[in-house]
C-alpha positions in Angstrom: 22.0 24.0 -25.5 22.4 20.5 -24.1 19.3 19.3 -22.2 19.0 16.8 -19.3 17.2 13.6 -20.1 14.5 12.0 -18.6 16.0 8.5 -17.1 13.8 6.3 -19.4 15.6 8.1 -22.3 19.0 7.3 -21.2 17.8 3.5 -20.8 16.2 3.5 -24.2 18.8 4.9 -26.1 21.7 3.6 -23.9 19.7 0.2 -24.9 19.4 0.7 -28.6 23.1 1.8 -29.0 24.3 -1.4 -27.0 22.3 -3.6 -29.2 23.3 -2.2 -32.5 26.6 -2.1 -31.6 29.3 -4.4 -32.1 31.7 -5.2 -30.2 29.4 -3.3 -27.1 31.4 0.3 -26.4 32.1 1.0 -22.7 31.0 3.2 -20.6 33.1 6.4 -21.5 32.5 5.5 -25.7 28.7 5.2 -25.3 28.5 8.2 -22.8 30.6 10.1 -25.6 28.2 8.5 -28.0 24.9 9.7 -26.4 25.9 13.2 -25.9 27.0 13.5 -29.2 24.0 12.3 -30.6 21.4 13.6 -28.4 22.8 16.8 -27.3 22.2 15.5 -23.6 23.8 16.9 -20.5 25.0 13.1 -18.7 27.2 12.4 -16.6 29.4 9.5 -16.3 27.9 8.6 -12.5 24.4 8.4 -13.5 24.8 6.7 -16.8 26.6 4.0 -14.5 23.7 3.9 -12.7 20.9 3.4 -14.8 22.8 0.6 -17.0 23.4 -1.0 -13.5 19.9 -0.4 -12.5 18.2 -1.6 -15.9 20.3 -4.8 -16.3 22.4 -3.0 -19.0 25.9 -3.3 -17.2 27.0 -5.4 -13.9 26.9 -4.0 -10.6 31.1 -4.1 -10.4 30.8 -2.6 -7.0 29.1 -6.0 -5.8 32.0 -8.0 -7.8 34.8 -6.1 -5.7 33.2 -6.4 -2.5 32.5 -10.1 -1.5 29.2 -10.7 0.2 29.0 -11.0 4.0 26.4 -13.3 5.3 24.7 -10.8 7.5 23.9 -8.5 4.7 20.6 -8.8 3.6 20.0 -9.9 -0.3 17.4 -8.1 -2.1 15.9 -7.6 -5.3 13.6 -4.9 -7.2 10.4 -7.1 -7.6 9.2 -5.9 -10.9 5.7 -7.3 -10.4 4.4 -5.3 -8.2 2.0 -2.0 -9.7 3.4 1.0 -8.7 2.0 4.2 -9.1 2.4 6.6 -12.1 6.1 9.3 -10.8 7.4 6.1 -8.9 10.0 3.4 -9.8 11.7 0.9 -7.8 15.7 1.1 -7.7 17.5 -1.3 -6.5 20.3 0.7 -5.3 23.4 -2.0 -4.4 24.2 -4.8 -2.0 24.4 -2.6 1.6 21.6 0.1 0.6 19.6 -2.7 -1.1 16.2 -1.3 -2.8 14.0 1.9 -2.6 11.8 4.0 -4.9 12.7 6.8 -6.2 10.1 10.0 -7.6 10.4 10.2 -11.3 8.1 13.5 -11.2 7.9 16.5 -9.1 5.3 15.6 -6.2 3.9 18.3 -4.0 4.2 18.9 -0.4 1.8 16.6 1.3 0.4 15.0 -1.8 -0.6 11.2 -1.4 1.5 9.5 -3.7 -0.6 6.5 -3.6 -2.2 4.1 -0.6 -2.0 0.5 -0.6 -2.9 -2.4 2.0 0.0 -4.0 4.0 0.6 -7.8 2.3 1.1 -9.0 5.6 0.8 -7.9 8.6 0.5 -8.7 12.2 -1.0 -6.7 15.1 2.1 -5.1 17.8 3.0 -7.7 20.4 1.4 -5.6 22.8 -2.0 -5.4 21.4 -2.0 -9.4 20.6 -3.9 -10.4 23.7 -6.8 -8.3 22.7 -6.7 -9.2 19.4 -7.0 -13.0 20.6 -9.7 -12.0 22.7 -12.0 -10.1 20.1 -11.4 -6.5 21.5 -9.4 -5.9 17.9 -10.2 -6.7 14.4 -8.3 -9.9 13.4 -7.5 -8.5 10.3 -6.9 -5.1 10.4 -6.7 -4.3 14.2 -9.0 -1.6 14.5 -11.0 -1.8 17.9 -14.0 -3.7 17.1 -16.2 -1.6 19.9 -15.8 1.4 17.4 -18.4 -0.5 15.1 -21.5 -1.1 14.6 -20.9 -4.4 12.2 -18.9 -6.6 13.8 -19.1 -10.1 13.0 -17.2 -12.9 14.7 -15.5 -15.8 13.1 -18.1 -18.2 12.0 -15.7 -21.7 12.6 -16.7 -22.6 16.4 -13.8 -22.7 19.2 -12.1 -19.3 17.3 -13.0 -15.9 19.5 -11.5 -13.9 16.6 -13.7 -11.0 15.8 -13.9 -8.6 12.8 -14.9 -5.4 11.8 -17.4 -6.2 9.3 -18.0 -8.8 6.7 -15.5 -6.8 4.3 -12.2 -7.9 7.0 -13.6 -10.5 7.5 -13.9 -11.8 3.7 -10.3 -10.9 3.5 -8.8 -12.6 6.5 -10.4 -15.8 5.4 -8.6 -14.9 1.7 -5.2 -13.8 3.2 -5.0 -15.9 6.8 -7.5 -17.1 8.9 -8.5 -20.2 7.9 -5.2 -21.4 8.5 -4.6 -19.6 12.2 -8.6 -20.4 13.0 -8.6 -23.0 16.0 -12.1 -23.9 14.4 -10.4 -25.0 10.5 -7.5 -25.8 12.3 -7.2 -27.5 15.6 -3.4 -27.5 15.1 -3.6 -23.6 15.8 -4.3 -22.8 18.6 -0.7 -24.6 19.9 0.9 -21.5 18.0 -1.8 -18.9 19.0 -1.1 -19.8 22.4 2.8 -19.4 21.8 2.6 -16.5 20.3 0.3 -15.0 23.2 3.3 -16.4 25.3 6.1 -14.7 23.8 4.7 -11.9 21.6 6.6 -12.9 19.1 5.7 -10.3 16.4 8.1 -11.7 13.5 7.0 -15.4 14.0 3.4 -14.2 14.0 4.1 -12.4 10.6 5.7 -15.3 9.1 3.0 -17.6 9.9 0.0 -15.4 8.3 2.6 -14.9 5.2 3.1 -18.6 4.6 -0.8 -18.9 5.3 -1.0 -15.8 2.1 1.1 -18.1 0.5 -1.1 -22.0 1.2 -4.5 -20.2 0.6 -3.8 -19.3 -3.1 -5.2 -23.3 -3.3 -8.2 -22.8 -1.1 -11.3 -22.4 -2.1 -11.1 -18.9 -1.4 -7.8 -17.7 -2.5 -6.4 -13.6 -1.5 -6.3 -11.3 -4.7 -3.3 -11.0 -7.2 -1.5 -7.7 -7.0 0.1 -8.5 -10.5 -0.4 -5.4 -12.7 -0.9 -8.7 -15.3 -4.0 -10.1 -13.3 -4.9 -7.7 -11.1 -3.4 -5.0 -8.7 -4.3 -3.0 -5.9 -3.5 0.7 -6.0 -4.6 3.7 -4.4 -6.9 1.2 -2.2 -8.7 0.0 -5.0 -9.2 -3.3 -6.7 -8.8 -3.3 -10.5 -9.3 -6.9 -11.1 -10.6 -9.6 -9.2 -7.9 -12.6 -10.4 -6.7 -14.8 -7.7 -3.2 -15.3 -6.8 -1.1 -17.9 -7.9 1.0 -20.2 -5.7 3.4 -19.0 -7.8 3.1 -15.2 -7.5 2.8 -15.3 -4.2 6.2 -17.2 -3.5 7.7 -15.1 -5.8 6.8 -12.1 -3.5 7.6 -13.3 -0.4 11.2 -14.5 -2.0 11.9 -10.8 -2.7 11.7 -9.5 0.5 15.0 -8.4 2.1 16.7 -12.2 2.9 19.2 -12.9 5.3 19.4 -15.5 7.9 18.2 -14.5 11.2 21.1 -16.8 13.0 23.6 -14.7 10.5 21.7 -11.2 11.5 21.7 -12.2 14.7 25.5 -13.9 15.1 27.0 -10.1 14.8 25.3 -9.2 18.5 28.4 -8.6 21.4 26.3 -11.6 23.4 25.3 -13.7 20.6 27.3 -16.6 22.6 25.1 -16.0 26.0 22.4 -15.5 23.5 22.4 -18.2 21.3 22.1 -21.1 23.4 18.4 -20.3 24.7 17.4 -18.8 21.7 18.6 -21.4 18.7 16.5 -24.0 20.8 13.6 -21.2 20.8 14.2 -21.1 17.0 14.0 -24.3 16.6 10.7 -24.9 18.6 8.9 -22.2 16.8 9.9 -24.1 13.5 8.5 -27.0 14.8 5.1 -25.4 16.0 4.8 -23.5 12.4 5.4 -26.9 10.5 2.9 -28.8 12.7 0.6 -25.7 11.9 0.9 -25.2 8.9 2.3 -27.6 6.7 -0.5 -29.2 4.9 1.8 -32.7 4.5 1.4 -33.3 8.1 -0.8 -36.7 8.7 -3.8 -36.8 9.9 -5.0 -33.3 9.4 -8.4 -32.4 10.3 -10.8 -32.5 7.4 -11.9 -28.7 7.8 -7.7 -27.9 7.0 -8.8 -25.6 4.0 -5.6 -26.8 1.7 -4.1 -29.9 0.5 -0.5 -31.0 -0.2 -0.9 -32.0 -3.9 -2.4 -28.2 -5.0 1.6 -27.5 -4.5 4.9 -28.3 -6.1 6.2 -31.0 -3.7 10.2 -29.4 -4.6 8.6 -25.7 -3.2 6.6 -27.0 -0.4 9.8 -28.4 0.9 12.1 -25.4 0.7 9.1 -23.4 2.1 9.1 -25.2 5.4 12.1 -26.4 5.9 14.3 -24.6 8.8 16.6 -22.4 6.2 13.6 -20.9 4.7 12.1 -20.3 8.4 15.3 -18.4 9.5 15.1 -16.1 6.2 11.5 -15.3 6.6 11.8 -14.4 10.4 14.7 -12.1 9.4 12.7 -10.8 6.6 9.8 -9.8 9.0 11.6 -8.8 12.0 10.8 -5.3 13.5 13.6 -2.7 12.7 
């Protein structure tokens, strides 16, 4: 009786056959091949699938279809811990990636629970976050306990839960977006109180993730190599690298946001307030952020040499700005 395999036996095998095989077979020879030798109940479609998925076999689908620029790119990023039943797929161009159950879960069951890498409070909540009625970090109302600390820079009314969000916004993003550390802020914090712009917000506390791995504090790895956070919990302590950190904010879905937006019926109307908008906001999040920037105050908790010079200038230049904005816009 022929028995269906689990999908990490199809990769192995499919794998080993490939490697020990020359020239490789196709795809109908080694499906005939693994059947024969396994006794394994495969079909054509989902042997296709997990050579495309595991690197085995090209995605042809993407070779037939030429890319169009408002199609977001994506990749599975393989560093990142996921629990045990789970595994990211990245499915093709138009679908992009998702994760997929590799057990049988139960009704209900918590699969696992894990802290948003960056995140920003709703647009319509900012104003009391800026005003120390909401955790800065995790946007909880700070009247509902009994520990709350405020920021401990002067000129910052940012307010936290307790020392625990508070040790993590310094590691993750306040340091940088702190009026007190960094006079240049509160330009941007007033901007962003202006406009309740939600995906500008985002991208500046993700390129502050990214700045603060050289700080004196820098946020935890989520590497399953140095450390990872699952189910809520730290397993290691390791700081994140520069490195790591780009590396994860460069797999997020990418796609310019004048490309996503160019495809609206109005874009025309559209586009000539809001590509100067654009433009400005790049501006405010370079004057910000970007530790090159002369005559930075001397609390400014990073320094331009901690960085590849090559990275720091992709990082803030305007390209980069459009695909991050895209990549943190609201669905």
């Amino acid at each position: 009786m022929s028995t269906v395999p689990s999908d990490e036996a199809v990769v192995s095998a499919a794998r080993a056959r490939l490697e020990s095989t020359q020239p490789a077979p196709g795809l109908a020879k080694l499906l005939a091949a693994l059947r024969a030798e396994h006794g394994w109940s495969l079909s054509e479609k989902r042997l296709k699938q997990l050579l495309t998925t595991a690197g085995l076999r090209k995605d042809t689908s993407q070779a037939r279809a030429p890319p169009q620029p408002w199609v977001p790119v994506s990749s599975v990023d393989e560093s990142v811990p996921l629990p045990h039943g789970v595994r990211a797929v990245y499915f093709d161009r138009v679908k992009g990636r998702g994760l997929v159950a590799t057990k049988p879960f139960a009704q209900g069951q918590s699969v696992w629970v894990e802290d948003a890498y960056v995140a920003a409070p709703p647009p319509s909540q900012l104003a009391k976050m800026l005003g120390g009625e909401l955790c800065t970090h995790c946007f909880l109302p700070t009247s509902t306990s009994s520990l709350v600390v405020a920021c401990p820079a002067g000129k910052c009314t940012a307010r936290f839960c307790n020392r625990v969000c508070l040790a993590r916004a310094q590691a993750t993003h306040h340091p940088l977006l702190c009026p007190g550390t960094n006079p240049a802020a509160e330009a941007l914090l007033q901007h962003l109180a202006q406009y309740q712009w939600h995906s500008l917000h985002t991208v500046a506390r993700a390129v502050s993730r990214l700045l603060l791995t050289a700080s004196a504090h820098p946020p935890p790895s989520v590497s399953p190599t140095t450390g990872a956070t699952v189910h809520g919990v730290a397993t290691r302590d390791a700081p994140a690298s520069f490195a790591e950190t780009l590396h994860h904010l460069d797999a997020f879905a990418t796609v310019s946001e004048l490309e996503r937006r160019a495809r609206n019926p109005g874009w025309d109307v559209e586009a000539r307030m809001f590509v100067p908008a654009l433009r400005a906001a790049h501006d405010l999040l370079v004057r910000t952020l970007d530790p090159r920037q002369p005559k930075r105050a001397r609390t400014f908790p990073v320094r331009a040499a901690a960085f590849p010079a090559a990275e720091l200038e992709r990082v803030f230049s305007y390209d980069a700005f459009l695909w991050y904005v895209a990549a943190h816009a609201a669905p």
